[in-house]
PANULUM-966798 format. One record per residue: residue in one letter; x, y, z of N, C-alpha, C in turn. Coordinates in steps of 0.1 Angstrom, whole numbers, always signed. Layout:
<sites>
+------+-------+-------+-------+-------+-------+-------+-------+-------+-------+
: resn :  n.xx :  n.yy :  n.zz : ca.xx : ca.yy : ca.zz :  c.xx :  c.yy :  c.zz :
+------+-------+-------+-------+-------+-------+-------+-------+-------+-------+
:    A :     X :     Y :     Z :     X :     Y :     Z :     X :     Y :     Z :
...
+------+-------+-------+-------+-------+-------+-------+-------+-------+-------+
</sites>
This chain:
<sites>
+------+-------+-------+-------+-------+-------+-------+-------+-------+-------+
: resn :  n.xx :  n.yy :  n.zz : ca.xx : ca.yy : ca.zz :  c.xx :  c.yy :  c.zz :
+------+-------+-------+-------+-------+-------+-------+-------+-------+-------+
:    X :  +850 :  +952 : +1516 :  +852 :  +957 : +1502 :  +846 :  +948 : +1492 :
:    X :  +846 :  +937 : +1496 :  +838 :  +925 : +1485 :  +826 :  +926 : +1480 :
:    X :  +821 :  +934 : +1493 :  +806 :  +935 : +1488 :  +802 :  +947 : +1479 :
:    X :  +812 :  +957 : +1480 :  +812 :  +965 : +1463 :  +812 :  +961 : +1449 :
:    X :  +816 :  +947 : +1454 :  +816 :  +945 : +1437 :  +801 :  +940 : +1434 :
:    X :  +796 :  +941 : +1443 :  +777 :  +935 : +1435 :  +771 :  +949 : +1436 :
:    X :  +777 :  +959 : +1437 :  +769 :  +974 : +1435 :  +770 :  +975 : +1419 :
:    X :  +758 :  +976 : +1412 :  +759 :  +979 : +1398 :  +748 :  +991 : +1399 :
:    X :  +751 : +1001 : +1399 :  +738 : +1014 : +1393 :  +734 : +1014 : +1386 :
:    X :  +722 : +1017 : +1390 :  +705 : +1016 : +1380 :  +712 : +1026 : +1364 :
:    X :  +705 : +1023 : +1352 :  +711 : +1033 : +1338 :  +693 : +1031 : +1340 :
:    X :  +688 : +1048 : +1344 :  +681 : +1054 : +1341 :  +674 : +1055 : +1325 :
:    X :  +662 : +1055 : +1324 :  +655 : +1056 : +1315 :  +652 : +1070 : +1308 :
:    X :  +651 : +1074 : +1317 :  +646 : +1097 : +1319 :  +665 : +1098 : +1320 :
:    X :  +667 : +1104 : +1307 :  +680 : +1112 : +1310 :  +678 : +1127 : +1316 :
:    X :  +691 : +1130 : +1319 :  +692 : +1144 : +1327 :  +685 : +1154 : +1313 :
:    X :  +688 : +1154 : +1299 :  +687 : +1162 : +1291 :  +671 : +1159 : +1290 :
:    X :  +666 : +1150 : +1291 :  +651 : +1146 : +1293 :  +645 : +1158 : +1304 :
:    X :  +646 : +1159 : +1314 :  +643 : +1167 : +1324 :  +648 : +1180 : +1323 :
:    X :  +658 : +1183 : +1317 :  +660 : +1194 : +1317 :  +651 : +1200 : +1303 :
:    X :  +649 : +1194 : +1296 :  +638 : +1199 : +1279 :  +625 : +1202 : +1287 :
:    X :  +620 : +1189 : +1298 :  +608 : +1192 : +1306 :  +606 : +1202 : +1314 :
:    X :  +615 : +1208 : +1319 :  +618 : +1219 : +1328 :  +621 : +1233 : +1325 :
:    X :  +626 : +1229 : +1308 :  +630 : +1247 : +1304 :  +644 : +1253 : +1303 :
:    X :  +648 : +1247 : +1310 :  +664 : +1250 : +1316 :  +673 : +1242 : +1320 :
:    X :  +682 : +1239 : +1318 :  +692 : +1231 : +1322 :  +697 : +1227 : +1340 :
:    X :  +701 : +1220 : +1343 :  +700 : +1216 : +1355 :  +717 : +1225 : +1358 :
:    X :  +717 : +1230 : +1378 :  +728 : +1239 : +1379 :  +732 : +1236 : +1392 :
:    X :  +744 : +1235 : +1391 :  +747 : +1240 : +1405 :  +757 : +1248 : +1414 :
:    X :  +751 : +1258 : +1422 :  +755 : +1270 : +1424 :  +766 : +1269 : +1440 :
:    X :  +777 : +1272 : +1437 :  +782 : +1266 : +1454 :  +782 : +1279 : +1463 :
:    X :  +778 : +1285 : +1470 :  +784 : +1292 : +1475 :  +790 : +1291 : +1486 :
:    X :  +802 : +1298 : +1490 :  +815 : +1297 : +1500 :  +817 : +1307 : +1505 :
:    X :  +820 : +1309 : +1518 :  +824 : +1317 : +1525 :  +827 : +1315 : +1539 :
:    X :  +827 : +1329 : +1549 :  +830 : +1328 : +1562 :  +815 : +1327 : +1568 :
:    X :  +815 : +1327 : +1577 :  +799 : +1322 : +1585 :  +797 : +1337 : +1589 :
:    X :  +784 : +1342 : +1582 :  +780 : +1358 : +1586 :  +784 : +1366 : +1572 :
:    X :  +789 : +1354 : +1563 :  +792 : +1365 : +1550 :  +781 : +1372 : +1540 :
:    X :  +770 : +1360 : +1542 :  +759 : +1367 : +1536 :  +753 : +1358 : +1527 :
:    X :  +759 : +1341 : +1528 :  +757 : +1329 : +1515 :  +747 : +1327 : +1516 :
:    X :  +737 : +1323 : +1528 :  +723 : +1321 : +1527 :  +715 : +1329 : +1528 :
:    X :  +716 : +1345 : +1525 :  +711 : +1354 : +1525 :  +709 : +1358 : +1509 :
:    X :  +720 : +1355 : +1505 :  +723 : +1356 : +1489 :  +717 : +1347 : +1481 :
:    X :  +716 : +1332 : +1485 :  +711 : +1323 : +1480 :  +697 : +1322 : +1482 :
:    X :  +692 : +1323 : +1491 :  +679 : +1324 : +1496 :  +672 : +1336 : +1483 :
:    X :  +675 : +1349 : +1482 :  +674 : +1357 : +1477 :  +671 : +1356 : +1458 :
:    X :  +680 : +1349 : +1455 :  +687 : +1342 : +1441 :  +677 : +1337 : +1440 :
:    X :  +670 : +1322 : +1448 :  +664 : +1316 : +1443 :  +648 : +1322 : +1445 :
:    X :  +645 : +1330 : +1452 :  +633 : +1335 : +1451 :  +629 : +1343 : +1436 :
:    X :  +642 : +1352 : +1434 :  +642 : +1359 : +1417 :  +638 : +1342 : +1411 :
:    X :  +648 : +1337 : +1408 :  +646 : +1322 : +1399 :  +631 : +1316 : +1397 :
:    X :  +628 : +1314 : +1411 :  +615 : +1307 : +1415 :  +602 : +1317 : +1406 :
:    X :  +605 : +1329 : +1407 :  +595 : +1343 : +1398 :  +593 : +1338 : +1385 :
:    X :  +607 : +1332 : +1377 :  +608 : +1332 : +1365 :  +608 : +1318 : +1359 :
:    X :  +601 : +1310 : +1369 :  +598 : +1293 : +1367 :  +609 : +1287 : +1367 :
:    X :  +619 : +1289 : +1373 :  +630 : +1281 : +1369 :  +629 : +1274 : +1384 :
:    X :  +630 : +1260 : +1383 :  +631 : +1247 : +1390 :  +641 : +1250 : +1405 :
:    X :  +641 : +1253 : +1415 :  +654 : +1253 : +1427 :  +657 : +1250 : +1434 :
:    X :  +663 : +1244 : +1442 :  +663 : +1239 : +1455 :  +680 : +1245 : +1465 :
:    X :  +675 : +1253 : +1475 :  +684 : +1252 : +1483 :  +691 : +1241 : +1492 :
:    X :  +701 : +1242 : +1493 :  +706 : +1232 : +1506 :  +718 : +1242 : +1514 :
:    X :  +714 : +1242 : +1529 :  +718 : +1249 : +1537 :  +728 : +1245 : +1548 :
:    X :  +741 : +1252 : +1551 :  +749 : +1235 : +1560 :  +738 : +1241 : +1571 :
:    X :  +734 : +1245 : +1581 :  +725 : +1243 : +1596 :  +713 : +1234 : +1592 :
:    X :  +705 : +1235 : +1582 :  +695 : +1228 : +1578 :  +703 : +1216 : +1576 :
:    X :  +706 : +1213 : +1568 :  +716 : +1195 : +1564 :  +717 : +1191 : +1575 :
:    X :  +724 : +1198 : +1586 :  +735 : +1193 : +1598 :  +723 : +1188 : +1609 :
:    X :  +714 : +1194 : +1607 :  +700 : +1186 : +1619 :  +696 : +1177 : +1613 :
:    X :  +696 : +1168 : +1597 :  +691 : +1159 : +1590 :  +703 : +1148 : +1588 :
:    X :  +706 : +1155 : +1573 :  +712 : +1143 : +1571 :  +724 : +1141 : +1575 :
:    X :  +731 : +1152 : +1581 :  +745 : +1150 : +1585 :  +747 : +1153 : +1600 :
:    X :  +736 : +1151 : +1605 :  +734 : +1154 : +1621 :  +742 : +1146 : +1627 :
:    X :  +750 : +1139 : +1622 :  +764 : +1125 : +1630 :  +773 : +1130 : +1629 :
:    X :  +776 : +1137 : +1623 :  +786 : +1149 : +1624 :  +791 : +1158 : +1630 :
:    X :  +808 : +1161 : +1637 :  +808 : +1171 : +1640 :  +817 : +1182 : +1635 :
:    X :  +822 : +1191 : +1639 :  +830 : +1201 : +1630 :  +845 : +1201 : +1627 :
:    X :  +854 : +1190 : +1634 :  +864 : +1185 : +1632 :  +868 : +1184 : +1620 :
:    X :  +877 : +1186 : +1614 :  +883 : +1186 : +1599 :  +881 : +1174 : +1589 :
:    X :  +877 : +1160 : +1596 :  +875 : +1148 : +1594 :  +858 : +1147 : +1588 :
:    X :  +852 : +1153 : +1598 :  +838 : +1151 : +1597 :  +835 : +1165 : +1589 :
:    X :  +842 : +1176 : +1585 :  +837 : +1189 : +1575 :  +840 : +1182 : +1563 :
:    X :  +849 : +1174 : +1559 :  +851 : +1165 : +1548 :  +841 : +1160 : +1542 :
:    X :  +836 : +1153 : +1551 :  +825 : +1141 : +1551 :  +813 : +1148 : +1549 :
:    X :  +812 : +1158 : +1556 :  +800 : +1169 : +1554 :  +797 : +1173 : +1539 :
:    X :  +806 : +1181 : +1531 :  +813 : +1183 : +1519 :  +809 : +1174 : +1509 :
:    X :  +814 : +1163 : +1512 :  +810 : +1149 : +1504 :  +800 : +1143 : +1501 :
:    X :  +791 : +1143 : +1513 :  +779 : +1138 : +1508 :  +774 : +1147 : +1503 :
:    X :  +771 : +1160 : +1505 :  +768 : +1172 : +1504 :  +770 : +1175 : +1484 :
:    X :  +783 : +1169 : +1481 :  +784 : +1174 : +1469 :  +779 : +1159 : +1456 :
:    X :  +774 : +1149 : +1467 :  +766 : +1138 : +1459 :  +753 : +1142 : +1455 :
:    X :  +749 : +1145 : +1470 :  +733 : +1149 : +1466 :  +733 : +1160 : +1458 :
:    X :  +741 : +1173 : +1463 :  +735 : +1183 : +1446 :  +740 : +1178 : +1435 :
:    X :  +746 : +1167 : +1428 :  +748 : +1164 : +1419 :  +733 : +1154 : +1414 :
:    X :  +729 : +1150 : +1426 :  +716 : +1139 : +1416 :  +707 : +1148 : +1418 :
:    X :  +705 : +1162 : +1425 :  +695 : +1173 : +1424 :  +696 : +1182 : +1406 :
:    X :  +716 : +1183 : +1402 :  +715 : +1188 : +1393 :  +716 : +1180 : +1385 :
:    X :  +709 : +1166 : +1381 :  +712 : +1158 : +1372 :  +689 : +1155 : +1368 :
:    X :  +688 : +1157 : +1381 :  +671 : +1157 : +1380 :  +669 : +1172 : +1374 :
:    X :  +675 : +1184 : +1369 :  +672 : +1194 : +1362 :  +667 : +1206 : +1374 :
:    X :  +677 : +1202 : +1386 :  +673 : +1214 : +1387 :  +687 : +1225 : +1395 :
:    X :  +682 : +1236 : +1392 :  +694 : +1248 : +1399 :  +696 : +1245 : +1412 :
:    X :  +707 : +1238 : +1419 :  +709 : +1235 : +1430 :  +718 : +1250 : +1437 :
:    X :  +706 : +1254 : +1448 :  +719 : +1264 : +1454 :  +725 : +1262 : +1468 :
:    X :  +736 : +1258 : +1468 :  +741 : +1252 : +1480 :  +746 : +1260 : +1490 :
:    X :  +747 : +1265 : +1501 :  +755 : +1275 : +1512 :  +764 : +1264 : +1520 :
:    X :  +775 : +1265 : +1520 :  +783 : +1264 : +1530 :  +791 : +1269 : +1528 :
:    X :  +798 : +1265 : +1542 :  +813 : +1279 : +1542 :  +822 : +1268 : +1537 :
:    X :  +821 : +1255 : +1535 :  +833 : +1247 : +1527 :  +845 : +1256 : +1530 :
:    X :  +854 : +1255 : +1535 :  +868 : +1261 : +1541 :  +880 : +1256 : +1532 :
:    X :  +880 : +1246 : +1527 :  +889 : +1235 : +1521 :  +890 : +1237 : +1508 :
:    X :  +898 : +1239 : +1504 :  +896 : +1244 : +1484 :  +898 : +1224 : +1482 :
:    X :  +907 : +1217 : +1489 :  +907 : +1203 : +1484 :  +890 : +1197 : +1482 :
:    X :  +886 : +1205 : +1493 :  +867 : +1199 : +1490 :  +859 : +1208 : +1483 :
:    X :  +865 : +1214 : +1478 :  +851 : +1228 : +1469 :  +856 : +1219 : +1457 :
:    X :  +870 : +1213 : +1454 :  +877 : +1208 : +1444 :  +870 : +1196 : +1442 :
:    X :  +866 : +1184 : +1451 :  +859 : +1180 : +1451 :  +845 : +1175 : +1445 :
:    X :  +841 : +1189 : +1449 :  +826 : +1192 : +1444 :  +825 : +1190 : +1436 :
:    X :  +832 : +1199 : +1425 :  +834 : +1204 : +1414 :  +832 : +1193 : +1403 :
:    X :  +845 : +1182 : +1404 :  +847 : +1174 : +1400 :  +833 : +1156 : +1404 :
:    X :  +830 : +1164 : +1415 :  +819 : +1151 : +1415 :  +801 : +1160 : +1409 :
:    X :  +802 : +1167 : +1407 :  +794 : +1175 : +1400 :  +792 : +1172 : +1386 :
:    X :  +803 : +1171 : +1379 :  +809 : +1168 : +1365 :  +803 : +1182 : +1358 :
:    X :  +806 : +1192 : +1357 :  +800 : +1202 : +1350 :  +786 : +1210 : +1352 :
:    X :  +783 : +1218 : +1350 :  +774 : +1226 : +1349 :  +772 : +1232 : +1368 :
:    X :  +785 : +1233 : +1374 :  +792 : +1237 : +1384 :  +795 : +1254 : +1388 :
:    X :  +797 : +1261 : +1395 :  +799 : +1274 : +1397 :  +801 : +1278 : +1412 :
:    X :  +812 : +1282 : +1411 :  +817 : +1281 : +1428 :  +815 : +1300 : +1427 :
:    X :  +808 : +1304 : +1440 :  +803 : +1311 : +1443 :  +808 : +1321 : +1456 :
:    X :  +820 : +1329 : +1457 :  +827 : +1332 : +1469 :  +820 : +1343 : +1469 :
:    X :  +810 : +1345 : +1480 :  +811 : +1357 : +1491 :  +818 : +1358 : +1500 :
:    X :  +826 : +1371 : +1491 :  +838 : +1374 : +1499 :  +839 : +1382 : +1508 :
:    X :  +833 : +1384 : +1518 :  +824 : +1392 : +1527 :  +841 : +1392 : +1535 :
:    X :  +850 : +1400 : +1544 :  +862 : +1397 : +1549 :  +856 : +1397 : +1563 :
:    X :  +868 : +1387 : +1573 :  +864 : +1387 : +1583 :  +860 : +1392 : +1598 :
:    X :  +863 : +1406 : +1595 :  +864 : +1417 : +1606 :  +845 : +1423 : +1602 :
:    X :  +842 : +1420 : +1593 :  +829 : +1424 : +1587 :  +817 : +1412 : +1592 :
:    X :  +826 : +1401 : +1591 :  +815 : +1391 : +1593 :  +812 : +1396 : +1608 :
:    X :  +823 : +1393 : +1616 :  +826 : +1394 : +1626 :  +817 : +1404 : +1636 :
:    X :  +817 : +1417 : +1630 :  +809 : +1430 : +1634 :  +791 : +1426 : +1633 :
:    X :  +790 : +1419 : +1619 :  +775 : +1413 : +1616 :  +773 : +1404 : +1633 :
:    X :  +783 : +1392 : +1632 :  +775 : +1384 : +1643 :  +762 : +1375 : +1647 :
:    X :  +757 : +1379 : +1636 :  +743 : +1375 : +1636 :  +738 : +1364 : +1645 :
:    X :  +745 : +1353 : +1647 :  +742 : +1342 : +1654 :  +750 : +1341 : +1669 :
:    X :  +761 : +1351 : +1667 :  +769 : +1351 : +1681 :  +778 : +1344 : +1680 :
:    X :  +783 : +1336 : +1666 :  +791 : +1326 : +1672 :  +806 : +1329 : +1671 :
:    X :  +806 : +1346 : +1664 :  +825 : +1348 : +1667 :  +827 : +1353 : +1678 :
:    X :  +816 : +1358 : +1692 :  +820 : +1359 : +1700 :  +821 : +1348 : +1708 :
:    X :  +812 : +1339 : +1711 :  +816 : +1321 : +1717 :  +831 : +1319 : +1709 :
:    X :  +833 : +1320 : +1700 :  +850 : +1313 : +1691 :  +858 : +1320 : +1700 :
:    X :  +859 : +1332 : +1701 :  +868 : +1345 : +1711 :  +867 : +1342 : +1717 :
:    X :  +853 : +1337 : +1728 :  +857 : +1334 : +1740 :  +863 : +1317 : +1741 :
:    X :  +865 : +1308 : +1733 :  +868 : +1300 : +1734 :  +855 : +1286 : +1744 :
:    X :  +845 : +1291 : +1737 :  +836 : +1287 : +1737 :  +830 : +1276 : +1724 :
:    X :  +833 : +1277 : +1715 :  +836 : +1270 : +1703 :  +845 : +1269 : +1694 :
:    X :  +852 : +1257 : +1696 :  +866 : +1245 : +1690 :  +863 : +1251 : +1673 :
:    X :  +875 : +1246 : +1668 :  +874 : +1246 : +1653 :  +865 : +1259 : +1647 :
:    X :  +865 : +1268 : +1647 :  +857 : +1277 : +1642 :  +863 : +1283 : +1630 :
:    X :  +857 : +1281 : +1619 :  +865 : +1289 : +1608 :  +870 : +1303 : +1610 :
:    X :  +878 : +1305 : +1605 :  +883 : +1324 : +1607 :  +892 : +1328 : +1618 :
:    X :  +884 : +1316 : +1627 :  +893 : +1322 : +1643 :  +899 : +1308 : +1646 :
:    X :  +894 : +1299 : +1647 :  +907 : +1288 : +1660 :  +906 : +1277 : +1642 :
:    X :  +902 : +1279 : +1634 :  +903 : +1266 : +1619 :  +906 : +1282 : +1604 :
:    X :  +914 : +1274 : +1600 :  +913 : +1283 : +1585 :  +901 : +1279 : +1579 :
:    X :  +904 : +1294 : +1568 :  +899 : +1291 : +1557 :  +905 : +1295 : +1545 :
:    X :  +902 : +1285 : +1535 :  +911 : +1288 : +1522 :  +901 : +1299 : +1513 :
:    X :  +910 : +1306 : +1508 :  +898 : +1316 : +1497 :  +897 : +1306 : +1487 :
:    X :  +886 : +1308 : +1480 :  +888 : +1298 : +1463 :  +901 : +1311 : +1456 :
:    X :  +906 : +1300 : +1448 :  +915 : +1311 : +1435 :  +911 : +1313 : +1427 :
:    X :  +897 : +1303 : +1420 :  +892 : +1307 : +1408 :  +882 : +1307 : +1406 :
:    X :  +871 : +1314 : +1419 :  +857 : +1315 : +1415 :  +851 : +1319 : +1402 :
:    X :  +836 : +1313 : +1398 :  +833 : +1318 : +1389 :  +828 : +1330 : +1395 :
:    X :  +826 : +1336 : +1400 :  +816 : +1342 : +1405 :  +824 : +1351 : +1420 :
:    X :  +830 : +1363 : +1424 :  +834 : +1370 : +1434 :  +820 : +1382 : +1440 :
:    X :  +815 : +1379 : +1451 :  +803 : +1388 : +1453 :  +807 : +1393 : +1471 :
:    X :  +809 : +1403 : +1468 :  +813 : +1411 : +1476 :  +805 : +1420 : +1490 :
:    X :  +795 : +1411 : +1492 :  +785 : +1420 : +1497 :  +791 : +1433 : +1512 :
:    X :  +802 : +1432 : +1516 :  +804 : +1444 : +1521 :  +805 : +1454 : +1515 :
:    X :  +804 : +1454 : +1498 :  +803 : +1468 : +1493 :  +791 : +1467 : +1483 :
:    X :  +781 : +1457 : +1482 :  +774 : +1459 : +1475 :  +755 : +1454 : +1487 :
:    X :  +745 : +1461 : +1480 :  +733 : +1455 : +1486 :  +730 : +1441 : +1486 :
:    X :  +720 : +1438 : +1489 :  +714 : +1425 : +1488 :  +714 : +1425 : +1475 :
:    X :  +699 : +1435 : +1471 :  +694 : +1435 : +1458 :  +706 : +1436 : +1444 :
:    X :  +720 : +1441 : +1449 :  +727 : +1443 : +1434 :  +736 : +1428 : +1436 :
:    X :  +738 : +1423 : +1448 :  +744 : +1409 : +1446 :  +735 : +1396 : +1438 :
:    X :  +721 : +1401 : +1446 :  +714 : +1388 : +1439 :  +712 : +1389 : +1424 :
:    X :  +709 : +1403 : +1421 :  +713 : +1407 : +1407 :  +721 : +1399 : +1401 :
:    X :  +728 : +1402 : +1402 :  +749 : +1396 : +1397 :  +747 : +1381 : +1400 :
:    X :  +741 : +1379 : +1406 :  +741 : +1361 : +1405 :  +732 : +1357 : +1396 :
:    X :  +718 : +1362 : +1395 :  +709 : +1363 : +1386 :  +711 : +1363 : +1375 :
:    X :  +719 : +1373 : +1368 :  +722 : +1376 : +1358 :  +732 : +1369 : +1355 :
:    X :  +740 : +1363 : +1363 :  +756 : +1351 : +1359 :  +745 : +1336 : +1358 :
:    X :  +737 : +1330 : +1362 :  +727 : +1321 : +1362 :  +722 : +1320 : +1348 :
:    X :  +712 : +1331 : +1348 :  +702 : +1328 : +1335 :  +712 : +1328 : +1324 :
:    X :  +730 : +1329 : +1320 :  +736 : +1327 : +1311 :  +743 : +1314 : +1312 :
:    X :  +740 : +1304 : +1319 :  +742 : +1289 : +1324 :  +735 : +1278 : +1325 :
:    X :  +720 : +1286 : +1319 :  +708 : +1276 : +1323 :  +704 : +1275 : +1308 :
:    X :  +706 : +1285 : +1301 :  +698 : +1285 : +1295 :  +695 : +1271 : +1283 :
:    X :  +685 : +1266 : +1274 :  +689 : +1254 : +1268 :  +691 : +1255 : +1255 :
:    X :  +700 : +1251 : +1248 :  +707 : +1253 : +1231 :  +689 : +1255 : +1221 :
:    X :  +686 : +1262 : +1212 :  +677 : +1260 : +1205 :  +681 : +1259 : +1196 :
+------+-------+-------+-------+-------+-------+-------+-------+-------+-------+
</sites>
């Protein structure tokens, strides 16, 4: 612990408001949460291609993509989804501090870590529930992995052998078992560009 006391952080020269005046738009970060198969990286993927159209700055971060990089020491144990979470909500904070719309996918299960986020974000935050329910995800399947969970093929699985917490107070509820692609990304689209925009 000693050796934290000679950590002093760099005080940047380029503030965040610097980059964001350079960029057009304010810097964001978009969380999205759900069950696995609800439709977050389909949504987000989607979101930021409209964004990307309209020059606005993006960068996704994916949990499968992360978990082969930087969090590949990890495993899904409630200990290490923590930790997952955590670094996870450092780096989109120095992505939304460099000015840009960060759109995050995970299924974050934990309202104590979406809570987290939020708070190590410091603002310009937006938790993002596709609320896709889980008999739906389930039916989707896309990757197979609520049948491995059923068959007891895979530990800890959100929905089936691990909870998940709903958020209580998303900004944002997108429902894609009753809506398309195109009207969800809409609705995110349209809840975005009233978040980014910069004071004139």
């Amino acid at each position: 612990m000693a050796e934290k006391l000679h950590i002093i952080p760099h005080q940047h020269a380029i503030s965040k408001e610097d980059r964001e005046r350079q960029n057009g738009h304010k810097g964001h970060v978009l969380w999205f949460t759900g069950l696995s198969g609800s439709g977050k990286s389909t949504v987000a993927s989607a979101v930021e291609r409209e964004l990307h159209q309209k020059g606005i700055r993006t960068f996704i971060l994916d949990g499968d993509n992360v978990r082969t990089g930087l969090n590949s020491d990890l495993d899904f144990s409630a200990a290490s989804r923590e930790e997952n979470i955590r670094r996870i909500a450092h780096v989109s904070a120095l992505m939304k501090d460099a000015g840009l719309v960060v759109l995050s996918a995970f299924v974050s299960p934990y309202q104590k870590d979406r809570d987290f986020v939020r708070e190590c974000v410091q603002g310009d935050f937006s938790e993002i529930f596709i609320s896709t329910p889980l008999e739906v995800c389930e039916q989707r399947d896309v990757k197979g992995l609520y049948a491995k969970a059923r068959a007891g093929e895979i530990s800890n699985f959100t929905g089936i052998s691990a909870p998940f917490e709903e958020p209580t107070n998303p900004e944002l509820d997108v429902p894609t078992h009753k809506m398309s692609i195109e009207e969800a990304t809409a609705m995110v689209v349209d809840y975005i560009n009233t978040k980014i925009a910069l004071d004139q």
